[in-house]
PyMOL CGO cylinders between C-alpha atoms (Angstrom):
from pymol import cmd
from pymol.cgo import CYLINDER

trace = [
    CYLINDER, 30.05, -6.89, 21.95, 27.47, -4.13, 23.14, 0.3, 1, 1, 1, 1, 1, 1,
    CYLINDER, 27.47, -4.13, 23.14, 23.93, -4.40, 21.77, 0.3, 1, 1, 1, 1, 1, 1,
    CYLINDER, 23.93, -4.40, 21.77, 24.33, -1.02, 20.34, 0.3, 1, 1, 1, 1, 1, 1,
    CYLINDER, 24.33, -1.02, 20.34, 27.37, -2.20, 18.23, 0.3, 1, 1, 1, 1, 1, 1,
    CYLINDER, 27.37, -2.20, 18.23, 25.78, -5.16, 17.04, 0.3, 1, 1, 1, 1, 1, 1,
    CYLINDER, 25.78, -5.16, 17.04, 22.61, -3.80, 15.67, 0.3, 1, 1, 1, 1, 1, 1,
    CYLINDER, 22.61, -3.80, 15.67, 24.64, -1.37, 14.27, 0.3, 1, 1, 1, 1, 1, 1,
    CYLINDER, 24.64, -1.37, 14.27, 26.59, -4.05, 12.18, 0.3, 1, 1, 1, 1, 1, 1,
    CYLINDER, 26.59, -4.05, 12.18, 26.01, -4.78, 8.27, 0.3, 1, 1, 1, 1, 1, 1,
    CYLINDER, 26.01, -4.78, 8.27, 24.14, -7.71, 8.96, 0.3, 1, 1, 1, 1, 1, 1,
    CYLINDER, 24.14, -7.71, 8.96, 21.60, -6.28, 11.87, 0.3, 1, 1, 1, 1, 1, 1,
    CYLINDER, 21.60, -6.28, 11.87, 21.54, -3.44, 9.46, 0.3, 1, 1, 1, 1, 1, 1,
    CYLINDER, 21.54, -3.44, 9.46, 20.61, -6.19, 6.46, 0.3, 1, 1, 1, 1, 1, 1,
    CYLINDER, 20.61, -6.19, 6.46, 17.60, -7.31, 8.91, 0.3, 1, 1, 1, 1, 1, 1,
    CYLINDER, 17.60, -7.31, 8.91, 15.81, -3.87, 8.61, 0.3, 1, 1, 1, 1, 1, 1,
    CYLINDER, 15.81, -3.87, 8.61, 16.88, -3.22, 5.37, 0.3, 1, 1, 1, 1, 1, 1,
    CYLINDER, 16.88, -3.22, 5.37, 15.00, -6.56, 4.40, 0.3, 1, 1, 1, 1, 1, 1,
    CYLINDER, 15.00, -6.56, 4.40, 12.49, -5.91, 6.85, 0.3, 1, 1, 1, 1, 1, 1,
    CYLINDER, 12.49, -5.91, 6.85, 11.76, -2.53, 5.16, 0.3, 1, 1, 1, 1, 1, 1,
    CYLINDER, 11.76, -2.53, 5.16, 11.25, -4.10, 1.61, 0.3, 1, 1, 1, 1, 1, 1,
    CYLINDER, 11.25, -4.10, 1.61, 8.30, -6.36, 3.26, 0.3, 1, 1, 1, 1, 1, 1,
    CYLINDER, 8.30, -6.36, 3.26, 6.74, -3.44, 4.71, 0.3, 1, 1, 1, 1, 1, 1,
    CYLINDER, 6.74, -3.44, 4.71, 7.03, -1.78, 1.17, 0.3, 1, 1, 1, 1, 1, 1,
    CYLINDER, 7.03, -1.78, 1.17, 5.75, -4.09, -1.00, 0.3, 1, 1, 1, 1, 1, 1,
    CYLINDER, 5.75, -4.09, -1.00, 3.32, -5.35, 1.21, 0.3, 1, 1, 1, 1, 1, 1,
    CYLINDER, 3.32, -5.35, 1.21, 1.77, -1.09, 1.11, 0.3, 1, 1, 1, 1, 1, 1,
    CYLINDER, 1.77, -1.09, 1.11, 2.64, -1.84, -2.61, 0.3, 1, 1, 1, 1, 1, 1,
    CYLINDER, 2.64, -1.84, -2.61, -0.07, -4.33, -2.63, 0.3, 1, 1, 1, 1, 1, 1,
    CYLINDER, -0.07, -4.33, -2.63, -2.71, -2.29, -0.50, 0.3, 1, 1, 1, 1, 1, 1,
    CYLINDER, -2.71, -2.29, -0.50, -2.25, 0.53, -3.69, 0.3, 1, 1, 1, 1, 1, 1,
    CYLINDER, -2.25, 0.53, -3.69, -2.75, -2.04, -6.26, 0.3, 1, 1, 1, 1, 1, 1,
    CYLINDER, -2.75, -2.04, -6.26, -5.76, -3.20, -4.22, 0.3, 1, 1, 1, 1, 1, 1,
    CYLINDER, -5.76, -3.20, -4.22, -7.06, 0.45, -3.86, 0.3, 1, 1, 1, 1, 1, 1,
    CYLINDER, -7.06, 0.45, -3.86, -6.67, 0.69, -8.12, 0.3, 1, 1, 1, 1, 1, 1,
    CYLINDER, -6.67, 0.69, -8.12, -7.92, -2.35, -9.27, 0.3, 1, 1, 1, 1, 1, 1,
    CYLINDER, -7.92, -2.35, -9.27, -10.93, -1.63, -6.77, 0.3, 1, 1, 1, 1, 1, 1,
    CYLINDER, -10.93, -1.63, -6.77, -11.48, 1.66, -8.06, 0.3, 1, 1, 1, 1, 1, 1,
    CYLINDER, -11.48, 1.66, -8.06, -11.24, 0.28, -11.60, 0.3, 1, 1, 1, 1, 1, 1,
    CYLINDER, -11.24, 0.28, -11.60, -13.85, -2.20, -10.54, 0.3, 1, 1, 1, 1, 1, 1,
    CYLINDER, -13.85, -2.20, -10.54, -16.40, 0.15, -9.74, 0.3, 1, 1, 1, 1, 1, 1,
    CYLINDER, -16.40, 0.15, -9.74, -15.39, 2.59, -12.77, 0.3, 1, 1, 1, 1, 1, 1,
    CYLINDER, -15.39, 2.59, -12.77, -16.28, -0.83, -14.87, 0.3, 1, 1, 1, 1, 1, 1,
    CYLINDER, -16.28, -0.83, -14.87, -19.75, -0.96, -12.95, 0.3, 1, 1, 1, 1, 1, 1,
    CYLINDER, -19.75, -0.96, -12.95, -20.64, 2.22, -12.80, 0.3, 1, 1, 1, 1, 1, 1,
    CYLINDER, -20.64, 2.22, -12.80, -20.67, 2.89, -9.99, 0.3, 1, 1, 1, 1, 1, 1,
    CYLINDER, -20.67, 2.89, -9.99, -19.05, 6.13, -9.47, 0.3, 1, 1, 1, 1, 1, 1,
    CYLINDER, -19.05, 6.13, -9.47, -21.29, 9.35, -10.91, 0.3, 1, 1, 1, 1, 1, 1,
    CYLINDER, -21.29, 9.35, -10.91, -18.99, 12.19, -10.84, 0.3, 1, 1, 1, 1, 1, 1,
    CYLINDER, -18.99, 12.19, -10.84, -14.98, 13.02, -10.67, 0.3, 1, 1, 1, 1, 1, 1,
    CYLINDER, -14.98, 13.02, -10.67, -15.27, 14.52, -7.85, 0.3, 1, 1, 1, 1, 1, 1,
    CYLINDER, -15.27, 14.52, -7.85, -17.32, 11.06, -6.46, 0.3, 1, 1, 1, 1, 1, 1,
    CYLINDER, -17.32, 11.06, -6.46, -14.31, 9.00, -7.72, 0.3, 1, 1, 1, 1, 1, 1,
    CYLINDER, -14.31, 9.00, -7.72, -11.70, 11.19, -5.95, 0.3, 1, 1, 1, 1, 1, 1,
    CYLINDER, -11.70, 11.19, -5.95, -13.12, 11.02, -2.38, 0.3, 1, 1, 1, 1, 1, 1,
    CYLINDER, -13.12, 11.02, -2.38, -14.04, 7.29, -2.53, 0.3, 1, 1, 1, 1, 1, 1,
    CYLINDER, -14.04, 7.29, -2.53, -10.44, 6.68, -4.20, 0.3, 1, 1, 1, 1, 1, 1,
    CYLINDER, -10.44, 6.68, -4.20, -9.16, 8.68, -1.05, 0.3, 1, 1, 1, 1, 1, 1,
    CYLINDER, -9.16, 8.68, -1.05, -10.81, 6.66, 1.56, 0.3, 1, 1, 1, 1, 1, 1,
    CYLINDER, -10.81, 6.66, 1.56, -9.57, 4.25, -0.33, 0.3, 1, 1, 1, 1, 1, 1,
    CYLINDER, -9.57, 4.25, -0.33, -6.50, 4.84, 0.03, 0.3, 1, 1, 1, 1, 1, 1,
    CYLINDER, -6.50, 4.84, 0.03, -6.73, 5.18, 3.60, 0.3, 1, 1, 1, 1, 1, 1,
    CYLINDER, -6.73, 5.18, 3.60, -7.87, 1.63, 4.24, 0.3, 1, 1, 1, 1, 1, 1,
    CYLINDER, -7.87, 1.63, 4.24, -6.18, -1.25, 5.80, 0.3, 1, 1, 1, 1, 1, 1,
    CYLINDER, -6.18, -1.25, 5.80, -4.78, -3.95, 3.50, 0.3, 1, 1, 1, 1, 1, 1,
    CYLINDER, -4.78, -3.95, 3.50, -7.46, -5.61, 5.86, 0.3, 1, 1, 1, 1, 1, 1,
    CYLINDER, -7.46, -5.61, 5.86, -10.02, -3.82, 4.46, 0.3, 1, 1, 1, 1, 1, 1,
    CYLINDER, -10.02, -3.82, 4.46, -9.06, -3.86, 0.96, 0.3, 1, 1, 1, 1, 1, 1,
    CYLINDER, -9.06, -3.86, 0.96, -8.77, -7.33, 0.78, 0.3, 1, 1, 1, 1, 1, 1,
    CYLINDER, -8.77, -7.33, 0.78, -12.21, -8.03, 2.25, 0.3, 1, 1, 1, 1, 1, 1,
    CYLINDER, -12.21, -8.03, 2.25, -14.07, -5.02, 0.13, 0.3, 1, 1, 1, 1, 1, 1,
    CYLINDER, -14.07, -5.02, 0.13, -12.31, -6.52, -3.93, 0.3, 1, 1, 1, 1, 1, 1,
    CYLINDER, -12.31, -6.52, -3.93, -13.97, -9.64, -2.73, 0.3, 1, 1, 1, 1, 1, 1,
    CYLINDER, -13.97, -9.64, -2.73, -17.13, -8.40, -3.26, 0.3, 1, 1, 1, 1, 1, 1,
    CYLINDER, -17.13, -8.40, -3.26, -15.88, -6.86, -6.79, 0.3, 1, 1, 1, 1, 1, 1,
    CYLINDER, -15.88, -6.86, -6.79, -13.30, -8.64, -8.08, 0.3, 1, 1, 1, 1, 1, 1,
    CYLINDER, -13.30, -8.64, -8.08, -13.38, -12.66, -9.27, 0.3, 1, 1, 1, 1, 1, 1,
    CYLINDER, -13.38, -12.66, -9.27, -10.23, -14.12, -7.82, 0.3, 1, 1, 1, 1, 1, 1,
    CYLINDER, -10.23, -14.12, -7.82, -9.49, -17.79, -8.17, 0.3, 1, 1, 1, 1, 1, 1,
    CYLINDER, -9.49, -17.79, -8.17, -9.93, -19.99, -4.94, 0.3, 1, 1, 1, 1, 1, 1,
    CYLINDER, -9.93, -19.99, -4.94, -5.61, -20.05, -5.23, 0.3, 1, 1, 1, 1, 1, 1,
    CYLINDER, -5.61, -20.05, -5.23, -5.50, -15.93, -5.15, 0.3, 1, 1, 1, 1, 1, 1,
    CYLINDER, -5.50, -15.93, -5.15, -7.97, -15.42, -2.51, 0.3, 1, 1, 1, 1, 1, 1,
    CYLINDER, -7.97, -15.42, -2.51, -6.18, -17.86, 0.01, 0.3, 1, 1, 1, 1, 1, 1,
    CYLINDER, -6.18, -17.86, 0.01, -2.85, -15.81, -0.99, 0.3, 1, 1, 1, 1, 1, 1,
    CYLINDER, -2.85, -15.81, -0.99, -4.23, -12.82, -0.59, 0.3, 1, 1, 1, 1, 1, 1,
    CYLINDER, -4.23, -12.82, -0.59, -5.61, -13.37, 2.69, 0.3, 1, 1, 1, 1, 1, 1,
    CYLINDER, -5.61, -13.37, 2.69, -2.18, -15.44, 3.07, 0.3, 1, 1, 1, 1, 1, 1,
    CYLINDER, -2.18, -15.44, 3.07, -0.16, -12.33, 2.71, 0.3, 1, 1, 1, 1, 1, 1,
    CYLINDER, -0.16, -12.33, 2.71, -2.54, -9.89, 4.93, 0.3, 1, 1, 1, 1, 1, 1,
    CYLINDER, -2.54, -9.89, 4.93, -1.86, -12.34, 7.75, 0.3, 1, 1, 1, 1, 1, 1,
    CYLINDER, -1.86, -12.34, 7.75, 2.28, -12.31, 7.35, 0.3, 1, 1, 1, 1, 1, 1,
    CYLINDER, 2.28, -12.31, 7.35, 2.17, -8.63, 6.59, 0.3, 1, 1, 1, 1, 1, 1,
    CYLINDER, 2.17, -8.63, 6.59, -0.02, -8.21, 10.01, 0.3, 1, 1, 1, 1, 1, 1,
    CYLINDER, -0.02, -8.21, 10.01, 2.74, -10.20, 11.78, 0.3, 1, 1, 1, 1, 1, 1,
    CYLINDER, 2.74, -10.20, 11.78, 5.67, -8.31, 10.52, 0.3, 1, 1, 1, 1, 1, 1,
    CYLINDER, 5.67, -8.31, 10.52, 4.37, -5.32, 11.06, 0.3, 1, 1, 1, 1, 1, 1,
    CYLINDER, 4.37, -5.32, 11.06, 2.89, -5.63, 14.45, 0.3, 1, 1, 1, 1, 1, 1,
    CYLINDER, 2.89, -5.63, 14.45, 4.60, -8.58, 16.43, 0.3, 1, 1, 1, 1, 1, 1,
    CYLINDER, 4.60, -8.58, 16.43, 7.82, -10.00, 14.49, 0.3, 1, 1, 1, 1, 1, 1,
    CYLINDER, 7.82, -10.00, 14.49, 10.38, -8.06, 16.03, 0.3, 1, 1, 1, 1, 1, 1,
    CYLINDER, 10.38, -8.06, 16.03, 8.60, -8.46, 19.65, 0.3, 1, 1, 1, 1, 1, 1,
    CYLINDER, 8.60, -8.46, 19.65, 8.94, -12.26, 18.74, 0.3, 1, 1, 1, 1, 1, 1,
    CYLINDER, 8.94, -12.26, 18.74, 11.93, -12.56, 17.00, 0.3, 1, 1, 1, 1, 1, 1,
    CYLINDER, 11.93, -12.56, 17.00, 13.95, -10.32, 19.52, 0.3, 1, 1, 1, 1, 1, 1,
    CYLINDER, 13.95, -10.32, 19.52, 16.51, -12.91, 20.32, 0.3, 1, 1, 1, 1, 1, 1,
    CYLINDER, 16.51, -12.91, 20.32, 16.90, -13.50, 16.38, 0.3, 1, 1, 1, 1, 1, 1,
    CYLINDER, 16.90, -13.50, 16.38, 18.89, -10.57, 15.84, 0.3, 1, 1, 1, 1, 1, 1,
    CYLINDER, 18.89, -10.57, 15.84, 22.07, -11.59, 18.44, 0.3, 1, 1, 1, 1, 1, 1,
    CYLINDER, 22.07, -11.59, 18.44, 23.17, -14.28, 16.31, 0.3, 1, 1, 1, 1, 1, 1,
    CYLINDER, 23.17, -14.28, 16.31, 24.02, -14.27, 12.86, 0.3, 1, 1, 1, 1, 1, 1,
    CYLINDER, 24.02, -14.27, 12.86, 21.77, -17.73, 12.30, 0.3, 1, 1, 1, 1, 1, 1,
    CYLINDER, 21.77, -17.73, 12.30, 19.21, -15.60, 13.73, 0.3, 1, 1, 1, 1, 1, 1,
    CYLINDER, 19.21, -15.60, 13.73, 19.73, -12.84, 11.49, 0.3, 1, 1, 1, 1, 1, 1,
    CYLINDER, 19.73, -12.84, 11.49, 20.19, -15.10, 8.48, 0.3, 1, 1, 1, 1, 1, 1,
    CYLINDER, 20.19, -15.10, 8.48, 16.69, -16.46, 9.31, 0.3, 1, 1, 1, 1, 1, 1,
    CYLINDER, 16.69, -16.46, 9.31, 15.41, -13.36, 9.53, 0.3, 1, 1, 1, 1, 1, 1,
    CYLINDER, 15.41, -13.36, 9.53, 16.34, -12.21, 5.73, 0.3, 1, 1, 1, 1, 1, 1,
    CYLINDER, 16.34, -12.21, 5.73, 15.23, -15.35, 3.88, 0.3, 1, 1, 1, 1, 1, 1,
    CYLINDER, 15.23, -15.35, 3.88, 11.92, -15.13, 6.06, 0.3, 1, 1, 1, 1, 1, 1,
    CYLINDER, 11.92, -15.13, 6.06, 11.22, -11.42, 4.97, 0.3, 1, 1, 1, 1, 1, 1,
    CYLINDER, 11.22, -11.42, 4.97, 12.75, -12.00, 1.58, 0.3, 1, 1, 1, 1, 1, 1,
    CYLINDER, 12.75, -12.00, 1.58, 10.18, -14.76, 1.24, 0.3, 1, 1, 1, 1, 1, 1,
    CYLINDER, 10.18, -14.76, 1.24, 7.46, -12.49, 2.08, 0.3, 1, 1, 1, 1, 1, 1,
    CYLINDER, 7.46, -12.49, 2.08, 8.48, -9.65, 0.12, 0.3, 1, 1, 1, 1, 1, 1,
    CYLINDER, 8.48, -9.65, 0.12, 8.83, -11.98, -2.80, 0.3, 1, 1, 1, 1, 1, 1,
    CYLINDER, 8.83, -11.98, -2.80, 5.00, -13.17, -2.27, 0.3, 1, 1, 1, 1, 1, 1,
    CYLINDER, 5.00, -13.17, -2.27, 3.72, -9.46, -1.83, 0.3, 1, 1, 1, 1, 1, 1,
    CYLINDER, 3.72, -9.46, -1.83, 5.39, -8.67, -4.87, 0.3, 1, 1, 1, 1, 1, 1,
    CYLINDER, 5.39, -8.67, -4.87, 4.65, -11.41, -7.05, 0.3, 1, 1, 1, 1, 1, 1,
    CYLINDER, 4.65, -11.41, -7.05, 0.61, -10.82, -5.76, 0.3, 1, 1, 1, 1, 1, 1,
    CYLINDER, 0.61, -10.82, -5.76, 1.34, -6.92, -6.39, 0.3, 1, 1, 1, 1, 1, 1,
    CYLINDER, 1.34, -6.92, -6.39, 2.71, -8.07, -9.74, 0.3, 1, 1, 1, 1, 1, 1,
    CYLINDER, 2.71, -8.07, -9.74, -0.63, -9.97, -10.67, 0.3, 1, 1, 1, 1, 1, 1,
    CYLINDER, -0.63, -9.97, -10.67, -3.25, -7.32, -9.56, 0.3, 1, 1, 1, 1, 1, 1,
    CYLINDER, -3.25, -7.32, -9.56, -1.25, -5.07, -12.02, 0.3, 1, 1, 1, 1, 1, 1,
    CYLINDER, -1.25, -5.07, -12.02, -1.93, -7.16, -14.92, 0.3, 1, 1, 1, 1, 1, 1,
    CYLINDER, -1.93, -7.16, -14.92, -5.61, -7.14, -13.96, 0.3, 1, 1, 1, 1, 1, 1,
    CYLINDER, -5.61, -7.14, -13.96, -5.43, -3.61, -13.55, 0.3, 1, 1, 1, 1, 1, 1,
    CYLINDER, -5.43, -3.61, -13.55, -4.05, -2.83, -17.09, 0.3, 1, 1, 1, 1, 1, 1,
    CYLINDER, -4.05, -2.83, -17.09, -6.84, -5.31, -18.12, 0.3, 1, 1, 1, 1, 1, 1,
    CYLINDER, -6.84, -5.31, -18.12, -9.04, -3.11, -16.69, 0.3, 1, 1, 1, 1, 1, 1,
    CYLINDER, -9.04, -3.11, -16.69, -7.98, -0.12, -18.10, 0.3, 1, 1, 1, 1, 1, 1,
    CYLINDER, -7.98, -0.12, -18.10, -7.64, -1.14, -21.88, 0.3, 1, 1, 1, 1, 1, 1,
    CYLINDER, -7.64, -1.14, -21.88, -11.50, -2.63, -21.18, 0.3, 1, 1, 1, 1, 1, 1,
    CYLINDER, -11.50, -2.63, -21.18, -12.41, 0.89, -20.04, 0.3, 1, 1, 1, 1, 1, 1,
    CYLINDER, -12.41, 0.89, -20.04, -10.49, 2.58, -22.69, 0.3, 1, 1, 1, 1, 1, 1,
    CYLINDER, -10.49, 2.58, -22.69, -8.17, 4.61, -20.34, 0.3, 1, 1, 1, 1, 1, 1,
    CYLINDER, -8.17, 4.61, -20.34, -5.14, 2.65, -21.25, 0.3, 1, 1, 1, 1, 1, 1,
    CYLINDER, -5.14, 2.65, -21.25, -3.20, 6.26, -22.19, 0.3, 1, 1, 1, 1, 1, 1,
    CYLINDER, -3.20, 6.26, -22.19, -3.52, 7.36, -19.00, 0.3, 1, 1, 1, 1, 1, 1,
    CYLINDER, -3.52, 7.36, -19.00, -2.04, 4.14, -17.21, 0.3, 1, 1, 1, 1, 1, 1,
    CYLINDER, -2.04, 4.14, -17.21, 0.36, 5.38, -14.74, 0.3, 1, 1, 1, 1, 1, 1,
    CYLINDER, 0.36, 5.38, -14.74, 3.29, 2.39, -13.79, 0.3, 1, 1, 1, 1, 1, 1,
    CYLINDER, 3.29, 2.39, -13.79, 3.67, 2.21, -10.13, 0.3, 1, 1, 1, 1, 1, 1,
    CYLINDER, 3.67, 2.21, -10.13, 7.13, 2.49, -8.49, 0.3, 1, 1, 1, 1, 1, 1,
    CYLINDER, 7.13, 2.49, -8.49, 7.14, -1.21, -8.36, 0.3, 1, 1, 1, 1, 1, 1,
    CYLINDER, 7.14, -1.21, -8.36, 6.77, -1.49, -12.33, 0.3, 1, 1, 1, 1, 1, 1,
    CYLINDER, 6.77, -1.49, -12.33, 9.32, 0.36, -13.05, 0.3, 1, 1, 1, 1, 1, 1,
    CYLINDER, 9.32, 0.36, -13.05, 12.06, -2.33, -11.02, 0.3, 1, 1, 1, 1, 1, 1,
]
cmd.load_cgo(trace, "trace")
């Protein structure tokens, strides 16, 4: 079989399909990490004007999970647990994004290998999400402390 037939298979075809859920949850995470932030500083102040909150939010927006996770640091009080899974799950998405097909390569010619693959980004997507899950809690916290609960706004990711 041709390499162009197999990754063109239901399984290969599984891989990226698996692969793309990672990637999504994991910028799922980086928007959760951009609100609760932005709720942070709401809840300190620290934004004068609408106009202040919509460039910073913005910028924010444009950030690295990277970035994100280093700034709530500063803001936020995660346990010991979170931060490690946090910085847990920037590290994995880093590595699926930038190096796991250049690694994995040979992976996707067998079915093992593909197998592998799926429970391996499964897992991940299953940590981003459950991580995503948590910073929306605190993030509804947030906005019933600030009295903007009405204007809560689910995520795509709530609504699954």
């Amino acid at each position: 079989m041709g390499k162009q037939k197999l990754l063109d298979s239901d399984h290969s075809k599984d891989v990226f399909a698996y692969f793309g859920l990672a990637v999504y949850y994991s910028q799922a995470l980086e928007q959760q990490l951009a609100n609760l932030l932005m709720l942070m500083k709401l809840s300190q102040g620290k934004i004068p004007s609408e106009e202040d909150f919509t460039e910073l939010y913005q910028r924010k927006l444009s950030s690295s999970l990277g970035q994100l996770v280093q700034e709530i640091q500063h803001y936020f009080p995660f346990s010991e647990e979170e931060t490690i899974q946090l910085k847990e799950v920037w590290k994995q998405r880093n590595y699926i994004v930038h190096d796991y097909f250049k690694e994995r390569i040979q992976d996707t010619f067998s079915p093992a290998g593909r197998s592998r693959m799926i429970r391996e980004l499964t897992s991940f997507k299953d940590q981003a999400q459950a991580l995503e899950r948590k910073l929306q809690g605190y993030s509804r916290e947030l906005y019933r402390t600030l009295g903007l609960e009405k204007d809560f706004t689910p995520t795509r990711s709530d609504k699954s």
